[in-house]
LOZAMAR-742582 format. One record per residue (C-alpha): residue in one letter; x, z, y. Coordinates in steps of 0.02 Angstrom, whole numbers, plus 50000, padded with zeros to 5 digits. Layout:
   rest      xx      zz      yy
      A       X       Z       Y
...
This chain:
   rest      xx      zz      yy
      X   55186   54308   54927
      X   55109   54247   55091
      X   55045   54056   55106
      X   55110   53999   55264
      X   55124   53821   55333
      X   55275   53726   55262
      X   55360   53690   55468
      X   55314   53876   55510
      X   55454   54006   55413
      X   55442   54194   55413
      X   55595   54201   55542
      X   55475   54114   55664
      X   55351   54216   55670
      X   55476   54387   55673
      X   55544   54294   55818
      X   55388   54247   55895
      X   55303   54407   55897
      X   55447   54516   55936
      X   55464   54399   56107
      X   55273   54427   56123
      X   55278   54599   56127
      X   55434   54625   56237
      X   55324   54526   56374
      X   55160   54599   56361
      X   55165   54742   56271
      X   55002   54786   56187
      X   54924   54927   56280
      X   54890   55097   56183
      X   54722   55085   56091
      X   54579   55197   56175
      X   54565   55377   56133
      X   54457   55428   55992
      X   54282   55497   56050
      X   54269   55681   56119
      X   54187   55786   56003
      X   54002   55885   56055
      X   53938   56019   55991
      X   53804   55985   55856
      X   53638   56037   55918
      X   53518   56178   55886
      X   53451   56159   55687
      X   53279   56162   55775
      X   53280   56009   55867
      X   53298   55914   55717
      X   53120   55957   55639
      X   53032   55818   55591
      X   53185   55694   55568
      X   53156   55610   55417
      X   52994   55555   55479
      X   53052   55443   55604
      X   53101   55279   55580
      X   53300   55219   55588
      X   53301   55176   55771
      X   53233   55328   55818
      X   53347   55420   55718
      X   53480   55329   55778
      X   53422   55370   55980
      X   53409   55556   55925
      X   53602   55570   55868
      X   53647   55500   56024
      X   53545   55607   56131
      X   53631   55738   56028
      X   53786   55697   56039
      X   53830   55624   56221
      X   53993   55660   56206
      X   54035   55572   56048
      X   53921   55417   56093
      X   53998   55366   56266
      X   54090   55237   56291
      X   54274   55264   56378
      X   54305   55141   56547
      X   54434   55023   56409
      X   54311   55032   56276
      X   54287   54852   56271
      X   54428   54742   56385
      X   54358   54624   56521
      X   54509   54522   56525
      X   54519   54406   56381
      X   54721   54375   56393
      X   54757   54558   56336
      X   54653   54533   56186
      X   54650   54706   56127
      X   54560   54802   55980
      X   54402   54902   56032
      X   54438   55009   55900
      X   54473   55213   55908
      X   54647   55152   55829
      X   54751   54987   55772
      X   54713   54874   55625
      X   54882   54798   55574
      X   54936   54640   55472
      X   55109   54642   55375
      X   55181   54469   55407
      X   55327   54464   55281
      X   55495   54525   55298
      X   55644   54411   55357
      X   55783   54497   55248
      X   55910   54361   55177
      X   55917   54463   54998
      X   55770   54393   54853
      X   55627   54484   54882
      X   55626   54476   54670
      X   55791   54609   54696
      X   55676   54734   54802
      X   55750   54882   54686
      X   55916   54851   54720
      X   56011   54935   54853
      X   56047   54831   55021
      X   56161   54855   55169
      X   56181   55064   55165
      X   56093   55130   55339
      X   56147   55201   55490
      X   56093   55415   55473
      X   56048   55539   55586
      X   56206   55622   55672
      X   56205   55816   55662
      X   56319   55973   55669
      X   56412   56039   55505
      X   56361   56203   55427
      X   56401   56316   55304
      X   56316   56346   55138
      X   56176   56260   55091
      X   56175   56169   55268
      X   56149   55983   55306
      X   56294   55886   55390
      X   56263   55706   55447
      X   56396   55582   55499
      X   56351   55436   55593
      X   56399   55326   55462
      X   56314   55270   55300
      X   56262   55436   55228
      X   56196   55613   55218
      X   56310   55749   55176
      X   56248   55903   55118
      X   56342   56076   55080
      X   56294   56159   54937
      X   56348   56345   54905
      X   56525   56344   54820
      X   56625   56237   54929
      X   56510   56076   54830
      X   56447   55944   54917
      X   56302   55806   54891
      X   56321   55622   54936
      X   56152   55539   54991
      X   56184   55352   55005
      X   56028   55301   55126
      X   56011   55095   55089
      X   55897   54979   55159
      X   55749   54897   55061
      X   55645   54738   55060
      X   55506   54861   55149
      X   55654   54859   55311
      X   55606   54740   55443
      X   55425   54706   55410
      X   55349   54636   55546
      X   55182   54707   55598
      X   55057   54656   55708
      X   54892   54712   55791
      X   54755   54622   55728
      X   54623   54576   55853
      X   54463   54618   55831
      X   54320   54545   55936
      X   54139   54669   55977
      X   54019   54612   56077
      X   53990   54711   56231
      X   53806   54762   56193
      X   53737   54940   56245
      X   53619   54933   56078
      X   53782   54931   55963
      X   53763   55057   55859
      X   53959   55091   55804
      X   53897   55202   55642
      X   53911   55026   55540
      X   53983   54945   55396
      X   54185   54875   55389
      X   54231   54733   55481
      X   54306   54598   55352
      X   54469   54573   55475
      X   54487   54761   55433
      X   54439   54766   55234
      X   54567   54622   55223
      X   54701   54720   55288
      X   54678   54873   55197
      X   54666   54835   55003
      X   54750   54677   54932
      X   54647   54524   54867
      X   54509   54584   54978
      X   54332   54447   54944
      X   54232   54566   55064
      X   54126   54734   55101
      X   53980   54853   55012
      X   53870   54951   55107
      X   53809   55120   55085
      X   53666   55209   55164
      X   53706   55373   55283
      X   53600   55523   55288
      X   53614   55691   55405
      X   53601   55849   55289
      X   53497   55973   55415
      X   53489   56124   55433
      X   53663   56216   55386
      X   53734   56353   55463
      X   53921   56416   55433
      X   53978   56561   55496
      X   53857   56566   55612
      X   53895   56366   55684
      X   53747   56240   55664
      X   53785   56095   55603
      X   53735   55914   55529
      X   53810   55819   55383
      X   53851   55641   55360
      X   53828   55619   55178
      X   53883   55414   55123
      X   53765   55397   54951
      X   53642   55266   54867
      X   53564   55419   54760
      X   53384   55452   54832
      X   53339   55644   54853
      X   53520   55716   54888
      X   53521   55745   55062
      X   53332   55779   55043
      X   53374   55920   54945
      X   53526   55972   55019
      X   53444   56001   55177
      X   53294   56107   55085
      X   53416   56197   55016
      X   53510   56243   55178
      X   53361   56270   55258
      X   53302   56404   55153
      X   53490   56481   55143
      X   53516   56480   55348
      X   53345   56553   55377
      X   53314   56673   55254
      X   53507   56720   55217
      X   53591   56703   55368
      X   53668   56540   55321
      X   53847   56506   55216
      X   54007   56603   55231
      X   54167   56529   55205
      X   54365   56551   55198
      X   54508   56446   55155
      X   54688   56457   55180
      X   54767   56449   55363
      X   54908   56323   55294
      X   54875   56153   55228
      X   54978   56142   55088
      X   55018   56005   54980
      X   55121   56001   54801
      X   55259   55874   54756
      X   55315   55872   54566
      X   55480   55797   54497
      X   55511   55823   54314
      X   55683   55833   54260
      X   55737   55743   54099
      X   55899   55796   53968
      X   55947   55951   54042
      X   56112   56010   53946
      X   56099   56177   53991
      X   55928   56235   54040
      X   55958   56414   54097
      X   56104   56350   54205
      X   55993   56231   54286
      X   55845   56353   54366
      X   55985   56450   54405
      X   56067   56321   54522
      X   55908   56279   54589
      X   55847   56449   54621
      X   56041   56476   54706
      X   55983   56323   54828
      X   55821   56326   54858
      X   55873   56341   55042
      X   55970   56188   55057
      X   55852   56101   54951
      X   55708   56124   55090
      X   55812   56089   55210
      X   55856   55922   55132
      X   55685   55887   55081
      X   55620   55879   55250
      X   55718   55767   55322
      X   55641   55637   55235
      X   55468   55689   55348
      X   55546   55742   55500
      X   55371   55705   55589
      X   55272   55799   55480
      X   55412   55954   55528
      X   55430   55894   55713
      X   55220   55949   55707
      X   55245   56121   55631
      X   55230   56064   55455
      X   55341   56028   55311
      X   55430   56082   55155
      X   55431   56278   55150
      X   55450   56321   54967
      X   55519   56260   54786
      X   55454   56339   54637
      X   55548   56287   54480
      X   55442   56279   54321
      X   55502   56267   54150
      X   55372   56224   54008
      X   55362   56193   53819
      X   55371   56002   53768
      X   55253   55949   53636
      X   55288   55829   53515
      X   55179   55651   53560
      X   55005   55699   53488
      X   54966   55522   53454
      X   54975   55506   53254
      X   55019   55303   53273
      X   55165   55345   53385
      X   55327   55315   53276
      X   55469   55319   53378
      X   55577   55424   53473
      X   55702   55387   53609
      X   55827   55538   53561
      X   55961   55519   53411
      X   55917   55611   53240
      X   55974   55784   53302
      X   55896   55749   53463
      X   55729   55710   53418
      X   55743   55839   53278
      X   55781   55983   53428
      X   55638   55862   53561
      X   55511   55934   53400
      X   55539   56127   53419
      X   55639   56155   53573
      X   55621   56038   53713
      X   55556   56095   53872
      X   55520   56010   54041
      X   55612   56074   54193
      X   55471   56018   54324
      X   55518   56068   54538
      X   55375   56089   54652
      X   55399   56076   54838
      X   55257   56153   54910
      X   55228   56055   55085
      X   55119   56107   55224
      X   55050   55927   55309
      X   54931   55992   55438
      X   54785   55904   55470
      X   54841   55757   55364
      X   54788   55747   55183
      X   54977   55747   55130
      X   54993   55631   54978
      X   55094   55493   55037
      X   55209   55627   55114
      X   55214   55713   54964
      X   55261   55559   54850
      X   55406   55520   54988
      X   55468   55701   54999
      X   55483   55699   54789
      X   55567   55532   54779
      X   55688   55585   54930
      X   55744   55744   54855
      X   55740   55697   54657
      X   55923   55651   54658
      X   56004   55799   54721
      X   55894   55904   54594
      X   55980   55785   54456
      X   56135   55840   54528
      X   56101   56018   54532
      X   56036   56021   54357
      X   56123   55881   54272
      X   55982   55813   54206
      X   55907   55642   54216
      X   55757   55596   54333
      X   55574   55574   54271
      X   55413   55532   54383
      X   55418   55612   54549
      X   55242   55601   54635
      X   55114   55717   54720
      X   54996   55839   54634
      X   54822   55827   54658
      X   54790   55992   54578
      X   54816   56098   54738
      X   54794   56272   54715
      X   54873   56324   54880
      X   54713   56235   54968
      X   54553   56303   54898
      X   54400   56323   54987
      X   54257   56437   54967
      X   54086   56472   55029
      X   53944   56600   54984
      X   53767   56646   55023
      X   53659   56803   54994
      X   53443   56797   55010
      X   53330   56940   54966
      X   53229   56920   54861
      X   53077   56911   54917
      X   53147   56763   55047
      X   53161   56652   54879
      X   53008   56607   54848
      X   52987   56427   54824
      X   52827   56355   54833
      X   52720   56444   54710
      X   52837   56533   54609
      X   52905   56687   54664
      X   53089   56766   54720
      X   53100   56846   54525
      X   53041   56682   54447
      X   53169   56576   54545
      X   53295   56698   54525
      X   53274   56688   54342
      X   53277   56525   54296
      X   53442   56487   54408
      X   53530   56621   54350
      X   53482   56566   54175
      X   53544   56387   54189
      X   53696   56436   54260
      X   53728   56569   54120
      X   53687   56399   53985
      X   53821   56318   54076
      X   53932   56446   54057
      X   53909   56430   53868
      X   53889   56236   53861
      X   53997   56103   53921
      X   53861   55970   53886
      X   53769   56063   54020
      X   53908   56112   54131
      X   53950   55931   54148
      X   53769   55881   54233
      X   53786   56044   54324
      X   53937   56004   54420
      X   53892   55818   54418
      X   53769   55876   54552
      X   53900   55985   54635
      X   54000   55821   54671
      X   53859   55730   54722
      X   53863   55809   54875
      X   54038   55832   54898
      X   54082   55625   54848
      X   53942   55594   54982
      X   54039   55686   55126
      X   54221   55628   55090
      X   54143   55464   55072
      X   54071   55492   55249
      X   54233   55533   55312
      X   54360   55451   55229
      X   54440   55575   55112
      X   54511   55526   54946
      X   54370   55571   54840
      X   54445   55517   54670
      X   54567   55653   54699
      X   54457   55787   54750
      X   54359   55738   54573
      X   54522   55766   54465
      X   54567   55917   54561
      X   54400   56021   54535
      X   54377   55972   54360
      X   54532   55995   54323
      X   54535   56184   54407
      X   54366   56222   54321
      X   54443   56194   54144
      X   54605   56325   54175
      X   54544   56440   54076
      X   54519   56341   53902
      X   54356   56270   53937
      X   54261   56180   54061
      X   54139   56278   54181
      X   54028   56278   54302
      X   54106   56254   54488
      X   53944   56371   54551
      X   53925   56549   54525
      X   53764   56641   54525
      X   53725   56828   54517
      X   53606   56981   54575
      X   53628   57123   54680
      X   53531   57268   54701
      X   53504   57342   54882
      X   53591   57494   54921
      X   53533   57636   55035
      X   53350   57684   55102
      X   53267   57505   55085
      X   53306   57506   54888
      X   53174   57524   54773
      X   53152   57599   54594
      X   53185   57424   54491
      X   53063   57511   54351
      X   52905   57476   54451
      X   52783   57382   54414
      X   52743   57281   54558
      X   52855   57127   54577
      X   52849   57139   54759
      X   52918   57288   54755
      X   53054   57259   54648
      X   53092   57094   54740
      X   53126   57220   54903
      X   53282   57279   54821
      X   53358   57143   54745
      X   53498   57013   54818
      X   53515   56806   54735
      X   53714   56808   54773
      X   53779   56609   54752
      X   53971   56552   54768
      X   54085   56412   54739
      X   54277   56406   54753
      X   54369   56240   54720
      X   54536   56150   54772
      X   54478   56034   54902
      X   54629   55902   55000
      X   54574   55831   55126
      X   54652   55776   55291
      X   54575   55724   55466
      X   54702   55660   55540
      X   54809   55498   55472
      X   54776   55363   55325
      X   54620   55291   55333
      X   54555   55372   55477
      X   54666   55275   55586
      X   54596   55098   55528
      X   54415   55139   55510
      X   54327   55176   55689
      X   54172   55234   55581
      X   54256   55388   55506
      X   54301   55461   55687
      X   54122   55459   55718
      X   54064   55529   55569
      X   54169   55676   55602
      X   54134   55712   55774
      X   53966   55725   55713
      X   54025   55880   55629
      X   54119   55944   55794
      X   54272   55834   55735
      X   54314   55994   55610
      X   54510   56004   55550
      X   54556   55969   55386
      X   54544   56168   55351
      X   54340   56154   55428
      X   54325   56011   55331
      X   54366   56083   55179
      X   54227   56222   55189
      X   54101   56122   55246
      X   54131   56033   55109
      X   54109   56182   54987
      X   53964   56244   55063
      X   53883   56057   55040
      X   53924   56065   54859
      X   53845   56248   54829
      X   53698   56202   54937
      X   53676   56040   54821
      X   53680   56133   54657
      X   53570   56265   54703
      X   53434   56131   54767
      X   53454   56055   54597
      X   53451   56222   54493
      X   53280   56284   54600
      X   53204   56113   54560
      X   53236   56107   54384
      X   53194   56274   54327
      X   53021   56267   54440
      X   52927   56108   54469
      X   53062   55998   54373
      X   53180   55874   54446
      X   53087   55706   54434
      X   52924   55750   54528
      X   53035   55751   54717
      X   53181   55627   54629
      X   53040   55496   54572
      X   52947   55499   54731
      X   53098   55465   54822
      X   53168   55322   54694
      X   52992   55227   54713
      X   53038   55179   54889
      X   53191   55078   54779
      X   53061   55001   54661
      X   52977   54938   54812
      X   53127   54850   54876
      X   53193   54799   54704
      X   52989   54730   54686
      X   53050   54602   54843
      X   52935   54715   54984
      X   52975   54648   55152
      X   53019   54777   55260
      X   52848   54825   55345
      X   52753   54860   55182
      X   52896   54963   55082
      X   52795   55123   55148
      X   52629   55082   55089
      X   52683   55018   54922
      X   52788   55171   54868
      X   52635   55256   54918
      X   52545   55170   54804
      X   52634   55212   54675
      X   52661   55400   54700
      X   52480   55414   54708
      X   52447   55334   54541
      X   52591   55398   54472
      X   52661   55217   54410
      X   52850   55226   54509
      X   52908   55074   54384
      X   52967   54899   54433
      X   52831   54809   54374
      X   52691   54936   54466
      X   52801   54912   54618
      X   52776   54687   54591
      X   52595   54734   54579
      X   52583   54841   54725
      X   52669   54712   54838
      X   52587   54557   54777
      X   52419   54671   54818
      X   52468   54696   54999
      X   52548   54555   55016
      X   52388   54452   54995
      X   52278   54590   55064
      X   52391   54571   55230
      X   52379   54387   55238
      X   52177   54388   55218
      X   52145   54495   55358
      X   52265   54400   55480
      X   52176   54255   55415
      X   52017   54321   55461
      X   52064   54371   55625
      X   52130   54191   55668
């Protein structure tokens, strides 16, 4: 699996670095960086005018906190040879076990458990020896045979990785290729993608800035106008979420004989069967966290849909009953991981505990893996501006009001439109869990998969209008839309399942995610979560104001002519004045963009050879 030299076997190296780290052990890697509070919205006025460096100068000045270097940041003494990074990179160097690797599924030597006191009913007992015991209610007891695997014995190592010791490092930068290599297989190298601050948000009464991680020009552009006008005319977002983390394990359960019998004897253990289930993350517990419910779910089994699909794995009577009978028996162990996104906790908690539900329920074992649909863990944020604050440009509070609450009411009716609707949502959601880390593919399924519960797919956004109550109301009837604008609330929400963790996976390999966050006050995995909601609503409402006013492409275009320029071959000191060029004359195309730069271009080289 790993090309080694032919004199140098794995047992070498196992023994090698094993005596290597009994005589220097490799000191702890350096803390990550303390958060700071994000500074006053106003200080950031006039940002995106600057140029990268300055940018750059004005985080740090921000942020002192985040941006100082600890005493160990970078090691003076070249024989301890540590990472600078907030956390470890590690190589897997092969395990030494004598069994074929090509046997990985079958059982080894049995392990040594955990020793523990007996109970009673639905207790755990452990004996020292080769397996768990655990005491059902009855008298009946489970058997859990705990056997070592190929994974036993891997050999790990902290790969080195070398910084220079400059001041001007900027750490917000791409991967390092001794990290990409260790964290996805096959790995040929790195992509880069740009990162933008979204200004200008409050939440619940916090300022704050956004990393957003996106290639799409005008997103955090119009992000930020659209916070801006939220946090100063509305009194910024307002959010909630859940106080647990919670996290959903599935195991489906297969050939049940007697299906009422079975929910029955899992309902009569549920108590044993958390107990069981967490010792299979007795960290996760040992932090607060852990396995704290089972729901048992049964559900109607449809015949395969697929018209080419001929045959069936039952007998005659069996397939016959699979057609109008059949139902799943599915378990969910609801799992509370913290701070940590939870899915690889999840996947080990279902695979730990799927035998003893066989055993309960007689029934044979299906797929037991994590749920990405998380329920438990949904996040929401909400806004509220008068009227008359929602005037944009030249079109008034009532016009603006209008036309978003009629494209949101179309999407309602439309999924053609619904689907470009909550494209946008997710363009500013992707951006931030790309920013930080988060598993972005699952937040995708998850939201989509929420917004079509009801039968068909929706908008993630709501929109809707309130009228004033008490002295300051006025008579809607009037003429004057002033006036009526003085009574009148634009009312916008989202609520959508949102995992994410800030503490564990990739956060530990990647130095750039720590900083990211602590841009954001290094938020929990619960902060995280509304922030981002209220990035998502503050995206669609940026895109609903634009196209039902001036139209999308006039700010979009403007902003995609500064990739013309580039795509055109501009160096780097005439990008500006060609995408300048071409929003004036209104050509933003590729081959206006090779005109404008071969015009400078030349232009630029007459006059310095004039001036020679």
């Amino acid at each position: 699996m790993f090309d080694l030299p032919e004199d140098v076997t794995f047992k070498d190296l196992q023994i090698y670095f094993k005596n290597e780290f009994a005589k220097n052990r490799l000191p702890a890697p350096p803390a990550p960086p303390a958060p700071s509070p994000p500074a006053d919205p106003t200080s950031w006025s006039g940002f995106y005018k600057k140029t990268l460096k300055d940018r750059q100068n004005m985080v740090k000045a921000a942020f002192p906190k985040l941006f100082a270097k600890p005493a160990n940041h970078y090691p003076r003494n070249p024989s301890t040879r540590t990472s600078a990074l907030p956390s470890s990179a590690l190589r897997t160097l092969q395990p030494t076990l004598p069994q074929d690797l090509s046997g990985r599924d079958n059982p080894a030597t049995p392990l040594k458990s955990i020793s523990n006191s007996a109970g009673s009913n639905g207790s755990l007992e452990w004996s020292r020896s080769e397996s768990l015991s655990l005491k059902l209610m009855g008298g009946r007891e489970y058997q859990h045979k705990q056997y070592k695997t190929w994974l036993d014995g891997v050999v790990v190592e902290r790969q080195d990785v070398n910084f220079e010791d400059k001041d001007d490092v900027w750490p917000i930068n791409g991967l390092s290729e001794d990290i990409a290599d260790n964290m996805v297989e096959n790995c040929i190298g790195t992509i880069g993608l740009p990162v933008g601050l979204a200004l200008n948000f409050i939440i619940d009464g916090k300022p704050l800035v956004i990393p957003m991680a996106i290639e799409e020009p005008s997103v955090v552009a119009g992000v930020s106008g659209a916070a801006k006008t939220i946090s100063q005319h509305g009194g910024g977002f307002t959010v909630s979420s859940p106080e647990r983390n919670m996290i959903t394990a599935q195991v489906v359960l297969l050939d049940v004989p007697a299906m009422d019998r079975a929910v029955e004897a899992l309902h009569h253990e549920h108590d044993a069967i958390v107990k069981f289930a967490n010792t299979f993350i007795t960290n996760m517990v040992s932090r607060g966290g852990g396995v704290v419910d089972v729901l048992v779910r049964r559900m109607q089994r449809r015949p395969n849909p697929n018209p080419r699909h001929k045959h069936s794995f039952a007998s005659a009577r069996g397939a016959e009953a699979e057609s109008k009978e059949s139902e799943w028996l599915v378990v969910h162990l609801h799992i509370d991981v913290c701070d940590a996104m939870g899915a690889n906790c999840a996947s080990t908690v279902a695979e730990g505990v799927a035998p003893l539900l066989a055993e309960l329920t007689g029934g044979r074992i299906g797929v037991r893996i994590v749920s990405n649909l998380c329920v438990e863990r949904m996040a929401k944020a909400s806004f509220r501006i008068p009227f008359s604050k929602l005037r944009y440009k030249e079109y008034s509070g009532t016009t603006v009001a209008r036309g978003i609450l009629e494209a949101y009411e179309w999407a309602e009716d439309d999924p053609f439109r619904a689907t470009t609707n909550n494209k946008g949502v997710m363009n500013g959601i992707d951006a931030v869990c790309i920013a930080t880390g988060q598993d972005w593919r699952a937040i995708e399924a998850a939201v989509h998969a929420w917004t079509s519960m009801e039968g068909r797919y929706r908008p993630l956004t709501r929109y809707w209008v309130e009228e004033v109550e008490g002295e300051d109301a006025q008579d809607t009837k009037m003429e004057d839309e002033k006036e009526r604008e003085k009574g009148m609330v634009f009312c916008g929400e989202i609520e959508v399942p949102l995992t994410v963790g800030t503490k564990g996976g990739v956060l530990n390999t990647n130095p750039v995610y720590k900083y990211l966050l602590g841009l954001m006050g290094s938020p929990n995995s619960r902060e995280l979560a509304m922030i981002l909601a209220c990035v998502g609503l503050a995206q669609n409402f940026a895109a609903l104001r634009a196209l039902t006013t001036e139209g999308i492409q006039k700010g979009h275009m403007s902003l995609h002519a500064r990739n013309m320029a580039i795509a055109a071959g501009a160096p780097p000191h005439s990008i500006a004045h060609v995408t300048a060029r071409m929003v004036e004359t209104g050509r933003i195309t590729l081959d206006a963009a090779r005109e404008f730069v071969e015009a400078h271009l030349t232009a630029t080289t007459t006059v310095q050879c004039v001036q020679s």
